[in-house]
C-alpha positions as CSV (number, residue, x, y, z in Angstrom):
1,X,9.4,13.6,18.5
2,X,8.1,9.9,19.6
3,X,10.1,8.4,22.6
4,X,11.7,5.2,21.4
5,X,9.1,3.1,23.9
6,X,6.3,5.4,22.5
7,X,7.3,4.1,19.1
8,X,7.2,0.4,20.5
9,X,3.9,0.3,20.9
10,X,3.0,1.0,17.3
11,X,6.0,-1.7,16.8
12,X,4.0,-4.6,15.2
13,X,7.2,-7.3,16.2
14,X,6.9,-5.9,19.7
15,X,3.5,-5.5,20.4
16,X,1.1,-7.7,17.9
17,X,-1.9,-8.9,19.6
18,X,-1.7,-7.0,23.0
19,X,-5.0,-6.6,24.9
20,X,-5.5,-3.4,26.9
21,X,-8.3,-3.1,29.3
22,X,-10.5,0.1,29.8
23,X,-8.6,1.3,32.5
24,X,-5.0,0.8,30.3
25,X,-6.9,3.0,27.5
26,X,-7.8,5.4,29.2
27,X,-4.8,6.3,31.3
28,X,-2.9,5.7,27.8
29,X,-5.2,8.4,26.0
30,X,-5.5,11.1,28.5
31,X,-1.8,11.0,28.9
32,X,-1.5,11.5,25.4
33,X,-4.4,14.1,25.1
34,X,-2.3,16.2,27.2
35,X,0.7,15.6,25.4
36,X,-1.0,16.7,22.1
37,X,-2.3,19.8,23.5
38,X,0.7,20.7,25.1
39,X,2.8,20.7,22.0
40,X,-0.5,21.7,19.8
41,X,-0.5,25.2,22.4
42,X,3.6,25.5,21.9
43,X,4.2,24.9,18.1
44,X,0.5,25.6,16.0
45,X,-0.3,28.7,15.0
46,X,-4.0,27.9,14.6
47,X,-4.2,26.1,17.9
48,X,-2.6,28.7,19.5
49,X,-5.5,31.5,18.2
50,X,-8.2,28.7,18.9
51,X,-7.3,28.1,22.9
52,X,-6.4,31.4,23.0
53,X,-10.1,32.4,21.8
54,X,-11.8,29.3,23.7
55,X,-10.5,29.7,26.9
56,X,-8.6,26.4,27.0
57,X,-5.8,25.4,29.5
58,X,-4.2,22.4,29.8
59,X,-4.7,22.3,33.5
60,X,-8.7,21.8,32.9
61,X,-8.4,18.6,30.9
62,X,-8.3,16.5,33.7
63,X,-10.2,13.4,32.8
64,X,-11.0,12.3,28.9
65,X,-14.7,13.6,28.7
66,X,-13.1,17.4,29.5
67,X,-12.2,17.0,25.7
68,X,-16.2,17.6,24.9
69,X,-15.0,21.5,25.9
70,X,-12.4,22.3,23.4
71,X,-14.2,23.4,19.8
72,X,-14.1,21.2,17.1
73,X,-12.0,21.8,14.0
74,X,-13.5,21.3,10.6
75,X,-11.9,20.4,7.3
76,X,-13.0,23.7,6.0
77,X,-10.7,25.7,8.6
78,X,-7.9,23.1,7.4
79,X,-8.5,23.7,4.4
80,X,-8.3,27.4,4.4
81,X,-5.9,27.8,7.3
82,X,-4.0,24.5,6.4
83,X,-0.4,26.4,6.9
84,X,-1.3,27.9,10.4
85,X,-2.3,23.9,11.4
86,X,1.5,22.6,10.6
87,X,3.9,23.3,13.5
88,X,7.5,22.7,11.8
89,X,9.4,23.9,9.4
90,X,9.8,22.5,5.6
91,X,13.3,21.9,6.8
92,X,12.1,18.9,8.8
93,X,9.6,17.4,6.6
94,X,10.4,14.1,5.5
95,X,7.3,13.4,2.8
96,X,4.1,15.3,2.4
97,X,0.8,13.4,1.3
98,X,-2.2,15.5,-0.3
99,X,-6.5,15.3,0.5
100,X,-8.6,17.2,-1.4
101,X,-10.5,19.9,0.4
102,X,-13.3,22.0,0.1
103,X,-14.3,22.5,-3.0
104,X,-11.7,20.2,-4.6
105,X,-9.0,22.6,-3.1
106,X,-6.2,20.2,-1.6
107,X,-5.3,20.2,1.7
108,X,-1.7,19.0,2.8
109,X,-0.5,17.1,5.2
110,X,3.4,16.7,6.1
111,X,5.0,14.4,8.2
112,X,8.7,14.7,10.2
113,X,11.2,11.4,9.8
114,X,9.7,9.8,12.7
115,X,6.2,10.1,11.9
116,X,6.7,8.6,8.8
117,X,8.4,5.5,10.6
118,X,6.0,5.2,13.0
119,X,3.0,5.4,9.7
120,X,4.9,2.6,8.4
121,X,5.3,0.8,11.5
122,X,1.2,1.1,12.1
123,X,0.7,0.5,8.4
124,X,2.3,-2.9,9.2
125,X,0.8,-3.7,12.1
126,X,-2.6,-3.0,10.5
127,X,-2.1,-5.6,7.5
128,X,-0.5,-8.3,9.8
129,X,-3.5,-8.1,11.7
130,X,-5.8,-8.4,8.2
131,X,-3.4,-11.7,7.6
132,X,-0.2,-10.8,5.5
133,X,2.9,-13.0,6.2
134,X,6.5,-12.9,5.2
135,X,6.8,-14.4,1.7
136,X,3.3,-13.1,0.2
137,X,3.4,-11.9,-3.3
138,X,1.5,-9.1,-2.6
139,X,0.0,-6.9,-6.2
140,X,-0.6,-3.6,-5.3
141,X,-3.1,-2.1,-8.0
142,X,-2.6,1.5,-6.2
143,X,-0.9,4.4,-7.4
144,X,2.3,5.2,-5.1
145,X,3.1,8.7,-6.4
146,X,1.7,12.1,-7.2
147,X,1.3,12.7,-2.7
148,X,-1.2,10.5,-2.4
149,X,-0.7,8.2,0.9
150,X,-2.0,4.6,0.9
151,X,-0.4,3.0,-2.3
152,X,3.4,4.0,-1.1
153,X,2.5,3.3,2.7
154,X,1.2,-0.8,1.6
155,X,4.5,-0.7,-0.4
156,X,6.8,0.2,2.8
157,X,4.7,-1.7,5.2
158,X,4.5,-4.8,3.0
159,X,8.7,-4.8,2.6
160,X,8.8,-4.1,6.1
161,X,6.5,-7.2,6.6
162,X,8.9,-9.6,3.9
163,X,6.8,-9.4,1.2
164,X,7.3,-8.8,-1.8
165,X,5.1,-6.1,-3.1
166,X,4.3,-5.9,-7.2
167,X,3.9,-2.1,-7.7
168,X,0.6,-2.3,-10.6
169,X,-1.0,1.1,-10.1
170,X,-1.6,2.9,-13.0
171,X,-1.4,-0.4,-15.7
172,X,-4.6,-0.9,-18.2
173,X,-6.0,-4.5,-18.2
174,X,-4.3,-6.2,-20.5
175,X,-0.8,-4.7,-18.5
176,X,-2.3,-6.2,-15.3
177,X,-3.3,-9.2,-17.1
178,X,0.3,-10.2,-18.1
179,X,1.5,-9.1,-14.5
180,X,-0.9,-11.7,-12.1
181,X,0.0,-14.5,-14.9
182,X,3.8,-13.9,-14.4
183,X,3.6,-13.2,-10.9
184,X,0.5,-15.0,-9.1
185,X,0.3,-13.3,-6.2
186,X,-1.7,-14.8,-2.9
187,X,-2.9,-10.8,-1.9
188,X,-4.4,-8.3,-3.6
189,X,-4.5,-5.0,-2.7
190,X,-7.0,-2.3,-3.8
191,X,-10.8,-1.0,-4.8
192,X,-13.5,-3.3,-4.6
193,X,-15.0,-2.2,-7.6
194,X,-11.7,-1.9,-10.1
195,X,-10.8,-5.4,-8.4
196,X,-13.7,-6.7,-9.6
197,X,-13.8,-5.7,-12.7
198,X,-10.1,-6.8,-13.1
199,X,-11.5,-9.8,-11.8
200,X,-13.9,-10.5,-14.3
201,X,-11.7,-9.7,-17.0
202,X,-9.4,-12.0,-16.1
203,X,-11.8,-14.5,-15.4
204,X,-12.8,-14.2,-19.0
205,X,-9.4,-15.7,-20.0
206,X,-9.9,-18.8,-18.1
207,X,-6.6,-18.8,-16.2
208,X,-6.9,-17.9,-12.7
209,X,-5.5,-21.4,-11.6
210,X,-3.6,-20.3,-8.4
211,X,-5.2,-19.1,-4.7
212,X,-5.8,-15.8,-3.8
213,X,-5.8,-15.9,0.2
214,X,-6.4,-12.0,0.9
215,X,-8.0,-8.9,-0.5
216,X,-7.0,-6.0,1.2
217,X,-9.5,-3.4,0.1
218,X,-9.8,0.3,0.8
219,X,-12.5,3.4,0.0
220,X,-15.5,1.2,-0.4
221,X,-17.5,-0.6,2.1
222,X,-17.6,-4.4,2.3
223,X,-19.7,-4.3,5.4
224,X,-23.2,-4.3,6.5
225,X,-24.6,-3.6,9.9
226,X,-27.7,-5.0,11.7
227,X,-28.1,-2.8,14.8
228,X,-31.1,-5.0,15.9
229,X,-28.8,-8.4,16.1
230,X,-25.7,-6.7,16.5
231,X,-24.2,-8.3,14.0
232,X,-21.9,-7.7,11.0
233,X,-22.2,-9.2,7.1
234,X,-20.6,-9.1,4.2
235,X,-22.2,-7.1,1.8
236,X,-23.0,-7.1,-1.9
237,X,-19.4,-5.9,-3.1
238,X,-17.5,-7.6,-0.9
239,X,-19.3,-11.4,-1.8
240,X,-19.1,-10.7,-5.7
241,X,-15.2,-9.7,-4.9
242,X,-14.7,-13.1,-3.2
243,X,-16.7,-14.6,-5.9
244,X,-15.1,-13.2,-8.8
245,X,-11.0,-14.3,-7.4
246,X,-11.8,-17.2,-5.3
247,X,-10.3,-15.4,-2.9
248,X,-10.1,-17.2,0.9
249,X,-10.5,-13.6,2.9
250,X,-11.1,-10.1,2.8
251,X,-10.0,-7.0,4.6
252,X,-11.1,-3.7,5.0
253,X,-9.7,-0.8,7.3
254,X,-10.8,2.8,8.1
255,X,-8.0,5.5,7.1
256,X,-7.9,9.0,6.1
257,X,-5.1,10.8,5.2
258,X,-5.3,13.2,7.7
259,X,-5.1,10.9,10.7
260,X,-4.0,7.4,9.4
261,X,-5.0,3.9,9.5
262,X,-6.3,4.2,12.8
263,X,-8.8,1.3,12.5
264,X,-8.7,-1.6,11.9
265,X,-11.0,-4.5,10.7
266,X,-12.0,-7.5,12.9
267,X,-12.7,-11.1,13.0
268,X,-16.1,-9.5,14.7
269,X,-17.0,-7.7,12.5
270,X,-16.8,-3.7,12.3
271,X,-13.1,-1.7,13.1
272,X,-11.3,-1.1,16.2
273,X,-9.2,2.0,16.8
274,X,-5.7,1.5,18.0
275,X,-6.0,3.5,21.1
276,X,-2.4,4.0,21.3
277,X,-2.7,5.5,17.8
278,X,-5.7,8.3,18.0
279,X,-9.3,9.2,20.0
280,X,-12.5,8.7,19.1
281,X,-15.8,10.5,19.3
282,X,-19.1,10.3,17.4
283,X,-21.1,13.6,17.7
284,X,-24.2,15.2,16.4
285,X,-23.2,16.6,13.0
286,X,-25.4,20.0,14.0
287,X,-24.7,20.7,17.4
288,X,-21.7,18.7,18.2
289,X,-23.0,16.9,20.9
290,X,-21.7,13.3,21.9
291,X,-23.8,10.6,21.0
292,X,-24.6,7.2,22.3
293,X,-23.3,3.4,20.5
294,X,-25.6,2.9,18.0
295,X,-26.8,6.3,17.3
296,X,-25.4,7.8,13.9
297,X,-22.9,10.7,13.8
298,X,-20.3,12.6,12.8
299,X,-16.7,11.2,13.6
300,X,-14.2,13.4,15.4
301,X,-10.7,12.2,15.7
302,X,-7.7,13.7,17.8
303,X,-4.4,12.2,16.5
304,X,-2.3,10.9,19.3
305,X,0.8,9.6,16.5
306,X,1.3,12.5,14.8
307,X,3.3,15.1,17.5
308,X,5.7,16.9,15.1
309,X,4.5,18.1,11.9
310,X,0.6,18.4,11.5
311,X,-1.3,17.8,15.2
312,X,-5.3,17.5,14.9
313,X,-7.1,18.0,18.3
314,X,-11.0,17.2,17.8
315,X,-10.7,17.2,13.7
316,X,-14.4,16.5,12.1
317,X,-13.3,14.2,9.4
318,X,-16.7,14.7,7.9
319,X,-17.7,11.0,8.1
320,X,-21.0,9.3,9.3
321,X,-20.7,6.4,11.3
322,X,-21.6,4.8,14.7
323,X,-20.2,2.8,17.3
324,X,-21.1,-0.7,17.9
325,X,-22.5,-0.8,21.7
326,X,-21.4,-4.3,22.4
327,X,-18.0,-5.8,23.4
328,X,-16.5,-7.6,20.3
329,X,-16.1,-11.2,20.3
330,X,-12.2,-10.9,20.2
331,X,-12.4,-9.2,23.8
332,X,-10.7,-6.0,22.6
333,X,-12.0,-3.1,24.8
334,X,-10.7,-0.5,22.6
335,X,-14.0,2.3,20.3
336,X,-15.6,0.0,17.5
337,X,-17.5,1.7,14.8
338,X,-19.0,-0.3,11.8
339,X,-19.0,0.5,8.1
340,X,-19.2,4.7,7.1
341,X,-22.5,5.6,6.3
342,X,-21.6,8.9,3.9
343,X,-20.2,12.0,4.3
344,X,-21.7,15.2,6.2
345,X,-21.9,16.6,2.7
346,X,-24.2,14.1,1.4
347,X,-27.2,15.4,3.4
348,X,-29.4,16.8,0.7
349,X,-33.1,18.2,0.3
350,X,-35.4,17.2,-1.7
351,X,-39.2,17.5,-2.1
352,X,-38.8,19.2,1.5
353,X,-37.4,16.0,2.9
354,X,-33.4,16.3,4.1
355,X,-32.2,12.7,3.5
356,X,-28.4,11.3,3.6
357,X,-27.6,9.8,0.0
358,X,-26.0,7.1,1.7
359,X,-29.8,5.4,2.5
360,X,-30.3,5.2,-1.3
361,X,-26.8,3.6,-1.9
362,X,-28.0,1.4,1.3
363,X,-31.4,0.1,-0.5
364,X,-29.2,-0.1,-4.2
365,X,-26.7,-2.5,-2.7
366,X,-29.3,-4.6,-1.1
367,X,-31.4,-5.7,-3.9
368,X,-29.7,-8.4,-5.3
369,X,-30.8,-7.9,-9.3
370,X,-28.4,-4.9,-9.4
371,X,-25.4,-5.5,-10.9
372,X,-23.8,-1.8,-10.7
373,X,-25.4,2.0,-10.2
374,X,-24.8,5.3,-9.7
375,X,-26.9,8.6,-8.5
376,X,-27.1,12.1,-10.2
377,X,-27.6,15.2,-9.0
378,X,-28.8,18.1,-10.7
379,X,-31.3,21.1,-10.0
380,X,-34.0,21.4,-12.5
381,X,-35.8,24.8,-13.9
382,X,-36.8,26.2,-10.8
383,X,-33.2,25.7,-9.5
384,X,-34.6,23.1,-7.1
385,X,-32.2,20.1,-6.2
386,X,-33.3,16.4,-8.4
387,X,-31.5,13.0,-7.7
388,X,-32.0,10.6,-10.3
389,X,-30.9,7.1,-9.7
390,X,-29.5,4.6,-13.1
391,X,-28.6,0.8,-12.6
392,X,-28.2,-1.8,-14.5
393,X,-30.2,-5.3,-13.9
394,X,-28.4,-8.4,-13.7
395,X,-29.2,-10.8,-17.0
396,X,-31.1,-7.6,-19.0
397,X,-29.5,-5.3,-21.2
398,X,-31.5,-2.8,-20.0
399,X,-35.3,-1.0,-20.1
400,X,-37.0,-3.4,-17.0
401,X,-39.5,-2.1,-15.9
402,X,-40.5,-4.3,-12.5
403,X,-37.2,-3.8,-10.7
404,X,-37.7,0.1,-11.6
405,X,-41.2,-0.2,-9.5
406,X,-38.9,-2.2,-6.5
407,X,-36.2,0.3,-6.2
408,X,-38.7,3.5,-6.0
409,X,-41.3,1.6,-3.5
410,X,-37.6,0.5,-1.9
411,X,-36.6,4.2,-1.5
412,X,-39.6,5.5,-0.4
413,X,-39.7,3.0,2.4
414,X,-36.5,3.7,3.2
415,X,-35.8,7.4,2.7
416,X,-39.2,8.8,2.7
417,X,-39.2,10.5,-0.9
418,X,-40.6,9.1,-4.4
419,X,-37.4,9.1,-6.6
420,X,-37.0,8.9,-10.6
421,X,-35.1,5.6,-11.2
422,X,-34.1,4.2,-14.9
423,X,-33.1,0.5,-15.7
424,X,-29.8,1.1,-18.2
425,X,-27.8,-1.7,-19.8
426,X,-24.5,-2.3,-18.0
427,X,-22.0,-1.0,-20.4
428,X,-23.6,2.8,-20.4
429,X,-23.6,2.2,-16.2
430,X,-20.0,1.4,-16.6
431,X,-18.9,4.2,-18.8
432,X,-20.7,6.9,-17.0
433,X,-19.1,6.0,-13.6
434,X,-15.6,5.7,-15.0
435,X,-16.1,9.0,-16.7
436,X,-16.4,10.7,-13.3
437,X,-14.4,8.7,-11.6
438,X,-10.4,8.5,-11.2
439,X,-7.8,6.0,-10.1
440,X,-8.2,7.4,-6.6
441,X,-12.0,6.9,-6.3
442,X,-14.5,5.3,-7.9
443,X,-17.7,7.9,-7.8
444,X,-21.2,6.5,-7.6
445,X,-22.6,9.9,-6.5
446,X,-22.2,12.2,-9.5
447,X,-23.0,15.8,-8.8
448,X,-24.2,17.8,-11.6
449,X,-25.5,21.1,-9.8
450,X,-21.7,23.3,-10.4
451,X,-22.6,22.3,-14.1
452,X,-25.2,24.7,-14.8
């Protein structure tokens, strides 16, 4: 359990805005690492096996880089081993949340009383710093049931902040529509893309006469990176989400249900981990060696908050990213990465080229003209894998054929591979990605090959 001082630094009221230097983190983290692996070695039946197996003592992590030596966990061993991972009994469990595994099989993740406080506390913390105040009306267009984590944490965290929080998950337009007219709230909170196209309904009725000061956004990127300048922009979504409310701001954060919101966003651009809260490693998604700022990789995460019910110690959560090499303008000394890249699982082969899908969402959301998209995968007659890429122009109903000839010359530049693209009017664009999609995620990348 969390020592009541432990828990203040998580405390938002206690500790909002507090600067640690390098030497602060890294005494903070290595305490904790041990801490972790202590209990980890004591109460988890799959740590036990794997430091058993490995070789690993305590008494040889002396300094943070001894962490390189332990093995790293994947989501697949979670996923098939997720009992042997939790270390208390159902007895003590105090709310469960669910992620979907391999193969679509879930994977859950309890938490004890005081983890759950402390996830609230963090939660808190991380939206204060994104700009919510006491008083906000705040319309949550997330689900908050069926074990699924962020929509009832921004409920707690929002009352815990004094705002009143609208609970809208689950309503159909013309539901929400009624809902921001009675209530006008100044924050909104949920995906870029359903935001948007809530947006643009709404706008449609001509009555959007109040501010909007914050969206709070999750799941889909509203960042690009320039590694060359250093420097951080808004992308494509995230300007046409501003554009569509009027909104003043917007926030983004990097979360996953297995660790938390452990990042968060920046007036410099990219997302700082709270140190206190987890660390940090980029690594090379085949051998599992570190990698350098700047160089992209696959992001390991030991959990520092959660000692009770699930520990993670070197989890893979199956993310590409990269950490920014230069000290952030707010002075914060704490990792940085910028936006996700993709997931592990999107590296695919094609023509005898291995490329990450994530490049062709890259060149998609730069070209201005599109309006929307989405890429399919399929294996043709010689059970080799295809990707074909729809979109739909902005202005056309559909069948242009100059923008087709940008996107592939785009791609190739890009990602090395001639690809079959097809202009499609924006309605059939729409109606295949909500088809495939849910209220959880929207799905660009639709993957046809389990079809067949």
């Amino acid at each position: 359990m969390l020592e009541r001082e432990e828990m203040d630094m998580f405390d938002y009221r206690k500790d909002y805005g507090k600067i640690l230097s390098r030497e602060e983190i890294e005494k903070l983290q290595l305490r904790r690492l041990k801490e972790v692996i202590r209990y980890a070695q004591e109460k988890s039946k799959f740590y036990k096996k794997l430091f058993k197996k490995s070789g690993i003592r305590l008494s040889h992590i002396k300094t943070l880089s001894d962490i390189k030596n332990i093995p790293i966990v994947t989501k697949d061993e979670l996923c098939n081993q997720n009992q042997d991972f939790i270390a208390i009994s159902p007895s003590r469990w105090a709310d469960v949340f669910v992620t979907s595994g391999t193969v679509g099989r879930p994977v859950y993740v309890p938490h004890s009383k005081s983890e759950l406080e402390t996830l609230v506390m963090l939660c808190a913390k991380l939206m204060k710093l994104a700009g919510f105040r006491k008083g906000d009306i705040v319309y949550l267009t997330l689900p908050i049931g069926n074990l699924w984590a962020p929509g009832i944490m921004f409920w707690l965290a929002g009352l815990d902040l004094g705002c009143c929080v609208i609970r809208a998950g689950g309503l159909s337009l013309e539901e929400h529509m009624e809902k921001l007219l009675k209530f006008k709230p100044s924050v909104l909170i949920g995906i870029p893309s359903y935001l948007i196209k809530l947006g643009r309904a709404f706008r449609e009725t001509g009555k959007l006469d109040w501010n909007i000061k914050l969206i709070f956004v999750i799941v889909e990127n509203i960042y690009s990176f320039e590694l060359e300048n250093n420097r951080f922009n808004k992308n494509k979504l995230a300007l046409e989400l501003l554009k569509v409310w009027g909104a003043n701001d917007i926030s983004e954060h990097y979360a996953t249900v297995e660790t938390g919101p452990i990042f968060h966003d920046c007036e410099g651009g990219g997302y700082h981990l709270f140190p206190e809260c987890a660390y940090a490693e980029i690594v090379d998604p085949k051998t599992y060696q570190p990698l350098p700022p700047g160089e992209k990789g696959l992001l390991v995460f030991t959990n520092f908050y959660v000692k009770d019910a699930m520990p993670l110690i070197r989890y893979a959560s199956g993310d590409i990213g990269f950490s920014v090499p230069s000290l952030c303008v707010c002075k914060r000394n704490s990792f940085r990465i910028g936006p996700i890249l993709g997931r592990v699982d999107s590296l695919i082969k094609i023509k005898g080229v291995f490329i990450y899908l994530h490049i062709i969402e890259e060149v998609l959301m730069n070209i201005p003209e599109i309006e929307d998209y989405y890429i399919e995968i399929n294996r043709d007659n010689l059970e080799l894998n295809q990707i074909k890429i729809y979109f739909a122009e902005k202005g056309r109903l559909g069948a242009g054929g100059r923008l087709v000839e940008k996107v592939q010359t785009e791609i190739k530049k890009k990602a090395g591979v001639n690809l079959k693209v097809f202009n499609r009017n924006k309605k059939e664009i729409e109606e295949t990605i909500e088809r495939y999609s849910s209220i959880r995620k929207i799905r660009r990348i639709i993957d046809l090959r389990g079809n067949k």
